[in-house]
C-alpha positions in Angstrom: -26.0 -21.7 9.0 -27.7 -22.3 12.4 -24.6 -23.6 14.1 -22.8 -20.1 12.5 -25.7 -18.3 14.0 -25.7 -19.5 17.5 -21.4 -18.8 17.5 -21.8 -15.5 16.0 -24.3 -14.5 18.9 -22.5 -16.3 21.5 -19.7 -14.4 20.6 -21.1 -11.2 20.2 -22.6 -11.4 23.7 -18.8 -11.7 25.0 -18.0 -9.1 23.1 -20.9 -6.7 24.5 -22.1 -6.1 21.3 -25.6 -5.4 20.1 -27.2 -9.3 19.1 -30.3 -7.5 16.7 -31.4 -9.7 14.3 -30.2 -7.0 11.1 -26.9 -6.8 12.3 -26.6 -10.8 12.7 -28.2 -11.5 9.6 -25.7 -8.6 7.7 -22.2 -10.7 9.0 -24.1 -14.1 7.7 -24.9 -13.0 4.8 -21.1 -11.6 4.5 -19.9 -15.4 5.4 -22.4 -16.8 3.0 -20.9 -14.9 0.1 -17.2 -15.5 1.2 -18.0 -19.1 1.1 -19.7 -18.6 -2.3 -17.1 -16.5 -4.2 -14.1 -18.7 -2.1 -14.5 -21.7 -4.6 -13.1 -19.4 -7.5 -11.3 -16.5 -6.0 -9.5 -18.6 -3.2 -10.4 -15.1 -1.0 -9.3 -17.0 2.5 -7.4 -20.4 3.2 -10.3 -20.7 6.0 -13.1 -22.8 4.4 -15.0 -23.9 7.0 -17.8 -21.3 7.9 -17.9 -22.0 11.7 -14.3 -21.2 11.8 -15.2 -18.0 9.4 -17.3 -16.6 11.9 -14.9 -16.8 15.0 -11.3 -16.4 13.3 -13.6 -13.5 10.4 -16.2 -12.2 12.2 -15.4 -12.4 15.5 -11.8 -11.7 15.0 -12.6 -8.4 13.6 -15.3 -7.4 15.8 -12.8 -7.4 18.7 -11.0 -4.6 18.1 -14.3 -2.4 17.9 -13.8 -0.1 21.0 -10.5 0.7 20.0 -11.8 2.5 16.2 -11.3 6.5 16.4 -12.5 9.1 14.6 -15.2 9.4 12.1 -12.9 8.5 8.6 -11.0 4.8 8.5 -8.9 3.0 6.4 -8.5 -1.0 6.5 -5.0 -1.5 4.9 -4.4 -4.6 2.8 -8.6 -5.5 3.5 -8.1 -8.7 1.0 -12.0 -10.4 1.5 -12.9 -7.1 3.5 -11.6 -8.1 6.7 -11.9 -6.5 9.2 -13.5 -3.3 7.2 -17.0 -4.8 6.5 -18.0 -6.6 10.0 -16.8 -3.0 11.2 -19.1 -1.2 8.8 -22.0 -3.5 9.4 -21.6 -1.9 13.5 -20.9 1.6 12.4 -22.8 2.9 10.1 -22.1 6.3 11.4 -18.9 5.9 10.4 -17.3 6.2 7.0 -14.7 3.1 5.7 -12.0 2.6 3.1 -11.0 -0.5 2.4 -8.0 -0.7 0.3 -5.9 -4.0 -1.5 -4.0 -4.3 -4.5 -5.9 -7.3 -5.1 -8.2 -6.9 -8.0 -10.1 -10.3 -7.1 -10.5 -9.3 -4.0 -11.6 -5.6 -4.1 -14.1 -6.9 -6.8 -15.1 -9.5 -4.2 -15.6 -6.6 -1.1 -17.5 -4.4 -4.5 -20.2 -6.9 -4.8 -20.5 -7.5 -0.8 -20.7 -4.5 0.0 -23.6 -4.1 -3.0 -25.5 -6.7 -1.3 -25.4 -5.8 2.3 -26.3 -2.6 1.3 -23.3 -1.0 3.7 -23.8 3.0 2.6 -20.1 3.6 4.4 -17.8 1.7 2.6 -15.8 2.4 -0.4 -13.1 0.0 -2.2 -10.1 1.2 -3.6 -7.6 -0.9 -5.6 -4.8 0.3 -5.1 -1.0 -0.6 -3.4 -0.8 1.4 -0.1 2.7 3.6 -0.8 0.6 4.9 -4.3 -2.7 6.1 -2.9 -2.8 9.5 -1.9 -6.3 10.6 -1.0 -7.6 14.1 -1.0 -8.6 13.6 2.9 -6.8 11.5 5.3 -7.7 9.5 7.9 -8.6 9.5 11.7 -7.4 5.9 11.9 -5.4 2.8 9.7 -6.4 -0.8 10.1 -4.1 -3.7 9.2 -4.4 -7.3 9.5 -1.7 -9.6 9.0 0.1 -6.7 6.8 3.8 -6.6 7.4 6.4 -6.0 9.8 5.4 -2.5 12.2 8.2 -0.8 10.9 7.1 -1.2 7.3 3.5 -0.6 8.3 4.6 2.7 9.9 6.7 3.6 7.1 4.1 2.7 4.2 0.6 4.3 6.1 1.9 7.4 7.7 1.1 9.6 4.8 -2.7 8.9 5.2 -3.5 9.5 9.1 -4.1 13.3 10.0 -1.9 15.1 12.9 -3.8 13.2 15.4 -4.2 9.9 13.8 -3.8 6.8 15.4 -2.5 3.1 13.4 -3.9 -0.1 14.9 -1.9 -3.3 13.7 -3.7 -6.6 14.6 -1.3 -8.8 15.2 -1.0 -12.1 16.7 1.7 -12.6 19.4 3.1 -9.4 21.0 5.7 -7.5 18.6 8.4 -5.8 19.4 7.9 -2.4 19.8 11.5 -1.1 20.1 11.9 -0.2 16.7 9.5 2.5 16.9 11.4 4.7 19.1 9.9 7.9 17.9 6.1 6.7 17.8 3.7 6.2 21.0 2.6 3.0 21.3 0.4 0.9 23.3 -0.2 -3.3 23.7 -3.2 -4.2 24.0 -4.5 -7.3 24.6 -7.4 -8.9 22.7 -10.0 -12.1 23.6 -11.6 -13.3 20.9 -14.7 -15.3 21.8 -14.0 -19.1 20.7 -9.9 -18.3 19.4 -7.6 -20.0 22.3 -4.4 -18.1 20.1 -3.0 -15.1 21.5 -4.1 -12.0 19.8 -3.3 -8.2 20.4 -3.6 -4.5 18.8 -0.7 -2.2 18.7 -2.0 1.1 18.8 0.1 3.4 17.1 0.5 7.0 17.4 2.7 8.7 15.3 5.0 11.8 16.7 6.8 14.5 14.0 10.0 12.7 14.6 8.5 9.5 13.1 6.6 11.0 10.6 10.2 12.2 9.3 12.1 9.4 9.4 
């Protein structure tokens, strides 16, 4: 895990994030037990751990300035991505990670037992069913669905002033959301040559109609 180490603090550096030894050894331990619980639950297609760390860790770290508010949901987490590297860096801040998944929100269950992460809760559950008694400040998805169908399927969980973030690779088209506010932002993820960005959505009454 040394080589993982020295990427995961190379990258962090780039990403002016705090390099204390807790934090680093919380997101090792993460990739540890993704590489464990992999061999049976098939959690990622990415086996090797270096590549864990930058396309995982480092992937999901990079979209930290852009988190709002003080409740978040990560939408379709599968192995906790990028909900529990999030978690790990704000523990002021209070997570649910959702997935229909049952392998994998008993995965993120155990994780999140031993990294002792006090923020997070899993749901199972498919997105369009779960209606919680509080909603959210901000959604997370990752590699979810088209941004129509992401608008369409979340917006009954932000509050009046929540905000959607959609990682995405390549630029979408943002056309089809004619009655949201939305903003491209690109994103550099230390070690990942591929383009990457976050579409920041913020939805308006007229979309929350439609």
């Amino acid at each position: 895990m040394e080589t993982c180490k020295k990427i995961l603090i190379s990258g962090l550096e780039s990403l002016n994030l705090s390099t204390a030894e807790d934090k680093v050894e919380q997101l090792l331990g993460f990739i540890k037990l993704l590489e464990k619980w992999n061999k049976a639950y098939n959690l990622t297609a990415i086996r090797d751990k270096e590549e864990m760390v930058r396309l995982h860790l480092l992937d999901s770290l990079a979209i930290l300035p852009f988190i709002e508010g003080k409740r978040i949901i990560d939408i379709g987490t599968g192995a906790g991505l990028p909900g529990i590297p999030l978690a790990i860096y704000l523990p002021d801040i209070e997570f649910t990670l959702l997935d229909s998944n049952a392998k994998k929100t008993r995965f993120v269950q155990q994780a999140i037992l031993e990294l002792k992460l006090k923020n997070v809760t899993v749901c199972h559950n498919r997105v369009e069913q779960y209606h919680p008694e509080t909603s959210f400040d901000t959604a997370i998805t990752r590699a979810f669905a088209s941004l129509s169908d992401i608008v369409e399927l979340t917006a009954h969980l932000l509050n009046k002033n929540g905000v959607l973030l959609a990682m995405k690779g390549q630029a979408p088209d943002v056309s089809e959301l004619e009655s949201a506010i939305t903003t491209l932002i690109p994103v550099n993820v230390p070690g990942i040559t591929a383009e990457r960005c976050l579409v920041r959505i913020q939805l308006t009454k007229e979309s929350e109609v439609s």
